[in-house]
N, C-alpha and C positions, 0 to 999 in steps of 0.2 A: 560369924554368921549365926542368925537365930535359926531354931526350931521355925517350919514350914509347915503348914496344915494344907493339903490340898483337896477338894473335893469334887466329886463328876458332877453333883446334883442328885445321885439317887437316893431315892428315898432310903435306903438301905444303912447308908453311913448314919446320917446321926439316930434311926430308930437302932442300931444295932453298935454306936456307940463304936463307927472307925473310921478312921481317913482312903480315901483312895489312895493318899502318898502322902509321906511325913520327909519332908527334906530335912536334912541333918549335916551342917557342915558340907562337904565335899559328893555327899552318898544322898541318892533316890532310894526309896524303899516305896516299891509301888503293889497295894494289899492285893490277893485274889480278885483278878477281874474277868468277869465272868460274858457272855456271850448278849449280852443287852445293847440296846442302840439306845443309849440313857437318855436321847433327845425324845424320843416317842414310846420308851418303855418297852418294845417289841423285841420277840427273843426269836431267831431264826430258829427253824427246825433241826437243821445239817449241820453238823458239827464244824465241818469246814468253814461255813460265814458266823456260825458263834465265836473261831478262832480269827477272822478278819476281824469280827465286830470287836475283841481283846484289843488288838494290835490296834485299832482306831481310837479306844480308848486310851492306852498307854500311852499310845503319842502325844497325844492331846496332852495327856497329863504331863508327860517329862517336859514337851515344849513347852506349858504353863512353867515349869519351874528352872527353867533354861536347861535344860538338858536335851539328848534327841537320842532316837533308841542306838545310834553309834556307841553311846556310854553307857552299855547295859551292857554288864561283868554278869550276872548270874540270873539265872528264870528255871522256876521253876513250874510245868504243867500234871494239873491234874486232869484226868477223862474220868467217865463213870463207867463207861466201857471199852475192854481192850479192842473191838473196833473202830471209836475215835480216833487213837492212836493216829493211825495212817493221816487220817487229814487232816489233822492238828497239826503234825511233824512235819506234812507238805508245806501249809500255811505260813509254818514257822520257818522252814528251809526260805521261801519266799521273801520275807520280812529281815532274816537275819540272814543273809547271808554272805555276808562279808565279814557282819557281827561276830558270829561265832561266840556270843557267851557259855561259859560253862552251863550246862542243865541236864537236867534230870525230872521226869516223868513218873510220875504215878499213875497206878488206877486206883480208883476209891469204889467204894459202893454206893456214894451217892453223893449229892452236893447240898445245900439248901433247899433249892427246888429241884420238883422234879424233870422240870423242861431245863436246866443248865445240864451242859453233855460235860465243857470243857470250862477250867479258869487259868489263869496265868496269873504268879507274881512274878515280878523283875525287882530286881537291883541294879543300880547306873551309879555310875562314879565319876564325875566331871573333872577331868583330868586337867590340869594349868599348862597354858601354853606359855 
């Protein structure tokens, strides 16, 4: 299997020189996605639908590269503030839960912009049936 380049359309990836996901052999590796609705560029306020608006990205992405968030083994979340926290974690409880990938949470002091609360990468591992 070759190297996979996959991309949302935001302007972000090729000015800032990255993939939204680089398939590799067996493994997704989906970069920091951030709280954007990449069709119309609009960034919710609330942390909560910045963390839907992730998960609607993500999916979008692994289902481009035949995957589905089922085969997500690791995610990692950032917030900008430890009040996010809570409904990022709901969101996530929501989306993943059967999932269960291992993750781990940070708080940062800030993202790129100032309007991003929340980003998520994942990892997915397409298992052989």
């Amino acid at each position: 299997m070759t190297r996979q380049l996959i991309s949302t359309g935001s302007p972000f990836e090729r000015a800032y020189g990255y993939s939204r996901a680089v398939i590799d052999g067996p493994f997704a590796f989906v970069a920091g996605t951030t709280g954007y609705d990449y069709a119309t560029m609009a960034m919710p306020e609330d942390a909560a639908a910045q963390a839907r608006n992730c998960w609607t990205t993500i999916a979008r992405t692994l289902e481009e590269a035949g995957f589905s968030l089922a085969d997500i083994v690791r995610a990692t979340y950032y917030v900008t503030d430890v009040a996010h926290a809570e409904p990022l974690l709901t969101v996530c409880g929501e989306v993943l839960a059967e999932v269960r990938p291992a993750a781990t949470l940070l708080v940062v002091a800030g993202l790129l912009k100032p309007e991003m609360k929340v980003e998520i990468e994942v990892t997915a591992l397409k298992r052989r049936v």
